[in-house]
C-alpha positions as CSV (number, residue, x, y, z in Angstrom):
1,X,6.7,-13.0,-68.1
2,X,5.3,-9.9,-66.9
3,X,6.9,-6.0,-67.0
4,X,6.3,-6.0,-63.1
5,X,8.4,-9.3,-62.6
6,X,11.5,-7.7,-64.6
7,X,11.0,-4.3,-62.6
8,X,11.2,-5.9,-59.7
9,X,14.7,-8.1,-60.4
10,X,15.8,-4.8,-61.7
11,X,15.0,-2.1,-58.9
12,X,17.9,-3.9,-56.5
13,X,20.4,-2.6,-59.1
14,X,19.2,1.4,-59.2
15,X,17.5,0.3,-62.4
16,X,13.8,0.6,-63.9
17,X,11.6,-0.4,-66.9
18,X,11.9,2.4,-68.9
19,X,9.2,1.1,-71.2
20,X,7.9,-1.4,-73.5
21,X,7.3,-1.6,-77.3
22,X,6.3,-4.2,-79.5
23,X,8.8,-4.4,-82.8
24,X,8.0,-4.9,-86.4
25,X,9.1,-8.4,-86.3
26,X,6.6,-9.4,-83.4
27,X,9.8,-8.9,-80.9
28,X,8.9,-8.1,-77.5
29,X,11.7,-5.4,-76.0
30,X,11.7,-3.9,-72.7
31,X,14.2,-0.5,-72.2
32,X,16.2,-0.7,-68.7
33,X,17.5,2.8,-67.4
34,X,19.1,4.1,-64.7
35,X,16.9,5.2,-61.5
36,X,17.8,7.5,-59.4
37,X,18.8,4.7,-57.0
38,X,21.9,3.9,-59.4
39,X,24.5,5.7,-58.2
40,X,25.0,4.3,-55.1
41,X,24.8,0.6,-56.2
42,X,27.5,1.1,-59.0
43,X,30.1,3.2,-57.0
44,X,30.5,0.0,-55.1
45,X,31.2,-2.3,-58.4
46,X,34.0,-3.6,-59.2
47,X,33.8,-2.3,-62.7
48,X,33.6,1.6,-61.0
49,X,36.8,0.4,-58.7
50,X,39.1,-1.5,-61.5
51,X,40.4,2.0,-63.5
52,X,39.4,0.2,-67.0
53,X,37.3,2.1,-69.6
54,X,34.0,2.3,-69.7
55,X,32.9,1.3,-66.1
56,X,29.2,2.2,-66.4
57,X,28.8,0.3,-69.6
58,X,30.6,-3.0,-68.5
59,X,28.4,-2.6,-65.3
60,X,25.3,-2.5,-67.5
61,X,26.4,-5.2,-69.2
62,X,27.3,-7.8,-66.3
63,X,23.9,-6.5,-64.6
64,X,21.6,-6.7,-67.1
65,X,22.9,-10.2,-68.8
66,X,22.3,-11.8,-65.7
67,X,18.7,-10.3,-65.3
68,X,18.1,-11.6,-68.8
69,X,19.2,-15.0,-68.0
70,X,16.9,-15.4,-65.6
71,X,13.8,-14.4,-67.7
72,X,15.2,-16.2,-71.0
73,X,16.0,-13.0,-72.7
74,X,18.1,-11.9,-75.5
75,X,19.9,-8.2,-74.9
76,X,21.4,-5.3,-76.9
77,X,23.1,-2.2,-75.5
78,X,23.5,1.7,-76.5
79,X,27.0,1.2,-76.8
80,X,27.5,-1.7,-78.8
81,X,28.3,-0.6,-82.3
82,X,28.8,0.6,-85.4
83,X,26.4,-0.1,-86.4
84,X,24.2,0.9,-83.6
85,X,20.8,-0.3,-83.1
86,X,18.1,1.9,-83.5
87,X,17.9,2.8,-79.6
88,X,16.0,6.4,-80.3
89,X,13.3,4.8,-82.3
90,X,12.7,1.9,-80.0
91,X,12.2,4.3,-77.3
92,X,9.8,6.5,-79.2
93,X,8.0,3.7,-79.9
94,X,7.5,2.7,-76.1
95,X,5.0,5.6,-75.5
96,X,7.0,6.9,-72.8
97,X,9.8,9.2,-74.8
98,X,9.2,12.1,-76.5
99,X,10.8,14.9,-78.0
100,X,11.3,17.5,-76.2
101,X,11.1,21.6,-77.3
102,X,15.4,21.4,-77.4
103,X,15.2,18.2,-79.5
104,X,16.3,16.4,-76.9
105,X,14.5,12.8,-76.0
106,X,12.3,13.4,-72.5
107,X,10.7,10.4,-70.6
108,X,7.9,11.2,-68.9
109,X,9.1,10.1,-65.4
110,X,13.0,10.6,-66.0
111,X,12.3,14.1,-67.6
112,X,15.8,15.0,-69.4
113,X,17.9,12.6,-67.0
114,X,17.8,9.9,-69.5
115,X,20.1,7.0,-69.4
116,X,18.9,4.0,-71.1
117,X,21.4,1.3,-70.2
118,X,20.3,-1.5,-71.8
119,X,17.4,-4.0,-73.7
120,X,15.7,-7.0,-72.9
121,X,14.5,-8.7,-76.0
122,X,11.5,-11.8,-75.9
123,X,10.2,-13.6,-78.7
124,X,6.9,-14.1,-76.8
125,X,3.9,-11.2,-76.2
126,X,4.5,-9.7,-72.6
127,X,1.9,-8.9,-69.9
128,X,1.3,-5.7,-68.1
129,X,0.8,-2.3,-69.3
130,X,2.9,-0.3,-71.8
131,X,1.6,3.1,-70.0
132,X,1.5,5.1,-72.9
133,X,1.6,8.9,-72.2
134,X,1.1,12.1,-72.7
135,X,4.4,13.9,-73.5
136,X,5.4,16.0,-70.1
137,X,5.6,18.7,-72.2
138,X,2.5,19.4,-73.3
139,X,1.1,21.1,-69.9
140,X,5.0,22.8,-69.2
141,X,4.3,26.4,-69.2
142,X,7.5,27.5,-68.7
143,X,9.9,25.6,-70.5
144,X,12.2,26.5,-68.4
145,X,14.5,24.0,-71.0
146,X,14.4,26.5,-73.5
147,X,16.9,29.2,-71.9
148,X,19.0,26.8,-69.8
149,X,21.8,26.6,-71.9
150,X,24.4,30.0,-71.3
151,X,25.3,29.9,-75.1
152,X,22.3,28.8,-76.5
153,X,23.6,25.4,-77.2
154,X,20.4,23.7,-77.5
155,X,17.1,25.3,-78.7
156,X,14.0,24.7,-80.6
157,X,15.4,26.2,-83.7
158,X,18.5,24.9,-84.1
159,X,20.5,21.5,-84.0
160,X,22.0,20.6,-80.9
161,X,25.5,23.1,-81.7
162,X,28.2,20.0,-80.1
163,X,31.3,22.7,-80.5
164,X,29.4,25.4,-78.9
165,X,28.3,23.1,-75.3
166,X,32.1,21.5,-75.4
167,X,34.0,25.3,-75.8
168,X,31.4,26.3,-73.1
169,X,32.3,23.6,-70.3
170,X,35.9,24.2,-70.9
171,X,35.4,28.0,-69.5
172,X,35.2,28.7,-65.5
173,X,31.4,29.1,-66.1
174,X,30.7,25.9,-67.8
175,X,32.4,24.3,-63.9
176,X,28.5,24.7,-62.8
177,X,27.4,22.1,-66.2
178,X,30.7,19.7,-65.5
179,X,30.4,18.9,-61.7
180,X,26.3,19.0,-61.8
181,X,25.4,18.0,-64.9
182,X,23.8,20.1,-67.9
183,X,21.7,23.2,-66.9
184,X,18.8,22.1,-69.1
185,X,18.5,18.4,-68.4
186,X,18.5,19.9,-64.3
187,X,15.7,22.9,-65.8
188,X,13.6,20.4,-66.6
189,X,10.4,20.3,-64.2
190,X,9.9,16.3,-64.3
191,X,14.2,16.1,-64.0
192,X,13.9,18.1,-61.1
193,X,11.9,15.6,-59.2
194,X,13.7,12.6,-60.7
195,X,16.4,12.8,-57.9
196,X,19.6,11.6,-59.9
197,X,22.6,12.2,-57.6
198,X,24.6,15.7,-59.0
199,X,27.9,13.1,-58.7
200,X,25.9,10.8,-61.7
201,X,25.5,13.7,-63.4
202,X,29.5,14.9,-63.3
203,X,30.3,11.2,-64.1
204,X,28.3,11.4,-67.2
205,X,29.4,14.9,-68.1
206,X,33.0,13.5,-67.5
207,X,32.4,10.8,-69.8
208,X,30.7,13.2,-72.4
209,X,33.9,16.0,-72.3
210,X,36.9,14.4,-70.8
211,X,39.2,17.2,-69.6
C-alpha cells in the first residue's frame, strides 16, 4: 500500500492525505482532511440533505470506511469519544502540523483551514514519503494571524479566550466571522491560497456557535 494509492481513492471525495506518522506501537496511520474540493461533493450527500445531526461527520464516516475497506484498514474519527483519541498528537507527529503563533494547529498546505475528518490505521510499514516540513511559519513576516481576531480572542500570550470569540460572533460585527469563517484562519498566508469555499467555512462556524 502506498500514500499515493489512498490519495488517489480519496481526492474523488474533496479529501487529501493530510499526513503520515508512524505510532509507538509500530501502527502505521494516515490523517484524511478536507480539500478544498469538499464542499461541493458533500452538499450533494444524502447525509447534508436528511436534516439529522451531525451531517459532515456521518459523511466522513460512510466515506472514509469504505476507502478503508478497500486498502484493509482500520479507522478512528475526531468525533468519536470520550475518550477521544489523541488526534493533535498524531498530527504533530506527521511532520506536517505545527503550532502556530495563536496556538492554533497550522498544516503546511491547509494553513489554518484545518479539518481532519478521519484516520486510516495499517498494521504494516507504508510506502511513499511522509514530507516532513518546515513549519509555514517560520518565513511569515507578517503574521498577519496575530491581529485577526477584533477582541483579541486568540494570541500568542494567551489561551484561546472560548467566551470572548462566542460573545463576539453574537454581535452584528462578528456576521463577517459567522457567514466567512474566522478572520484569522482566512489571515493566514498559506489559508489564503488553500481555496476552501466561504460557505464551508459558515457551515463550520455554524456548527462551532449554533445561533
Amino acid at each position: 500500500m502506498t500514500l499515493d494509492h489512498i490519495a488517489a481513492l480519496a481526492e474523488p471525495s474533496g479529501l487529501f492525505v493530510m499526513g503520515s506518522a508512524s505510532l509507538e506501537d509500530g501502527t502505521s496511520l494516515v490523517m484524511v482532511g478536507a480539500s478544498a474540493g469538499l464542499w461541493p461533493v458533500f452538499t450533494v450527500s444524502a447525509e447534508y440533505a436528511d436534516g439529522q445531526a451531525d451531517p459532515l461527520d456521518r459523511w466522513s464516516k460512510r466515506v472514509i470506511g469504505a476507502m478503508a475497506a478497500e486498502v484493509s484498514a482500520r479507522t478512528a474519527y475526531p468525533s468519536d469519544g470520550p475518550p477521544y483519541l489523541p488526534f493533535i498528537a498524531w498530527a504533530l507527529r506527521t511532520g506536517r502540523f505545527f503550532q502556530s503563533p495563536t496556538g492554533m494547529m497550522v498544516h503546511d498546505e491547509a494553513g489554518l483551514m484545518i479539518s481532519i475528518r478521519g484516520a486510516l490505521l495499517f498494521d504494516a510499514p507504508l510506502s511513499g514519503p511522509a514530507r516532513a516540513q518546515a513549519s509555514p511559519c517560520d518565513s511569515c513576516t507578517d503574521t498577519p494571524c496575530l491581529t485577526a481576531c477584533p477582541v483579541g480572542a486568540l494570541s500568542a500570550e494567551n489561551a484561546y479566550d472560548v467566551p470572548r470569540c462566542k460573545g463576539f460572533l453574537d454581535t452584528s460585527e462578528g456576521a463577517d466571522c459567522m457567514t466567512r469563517g474566522c478572520r484569522v484562519r482566512r489571515a493566514c498566508p498559506v489559508s489564503e491560497h488553500f481555496g476552501r469555499a466561504p460557505a464551508q467555512s459558515a457551515f463550520h462556524m455554524k456548527a462551532f456557535h449554533p445561533q
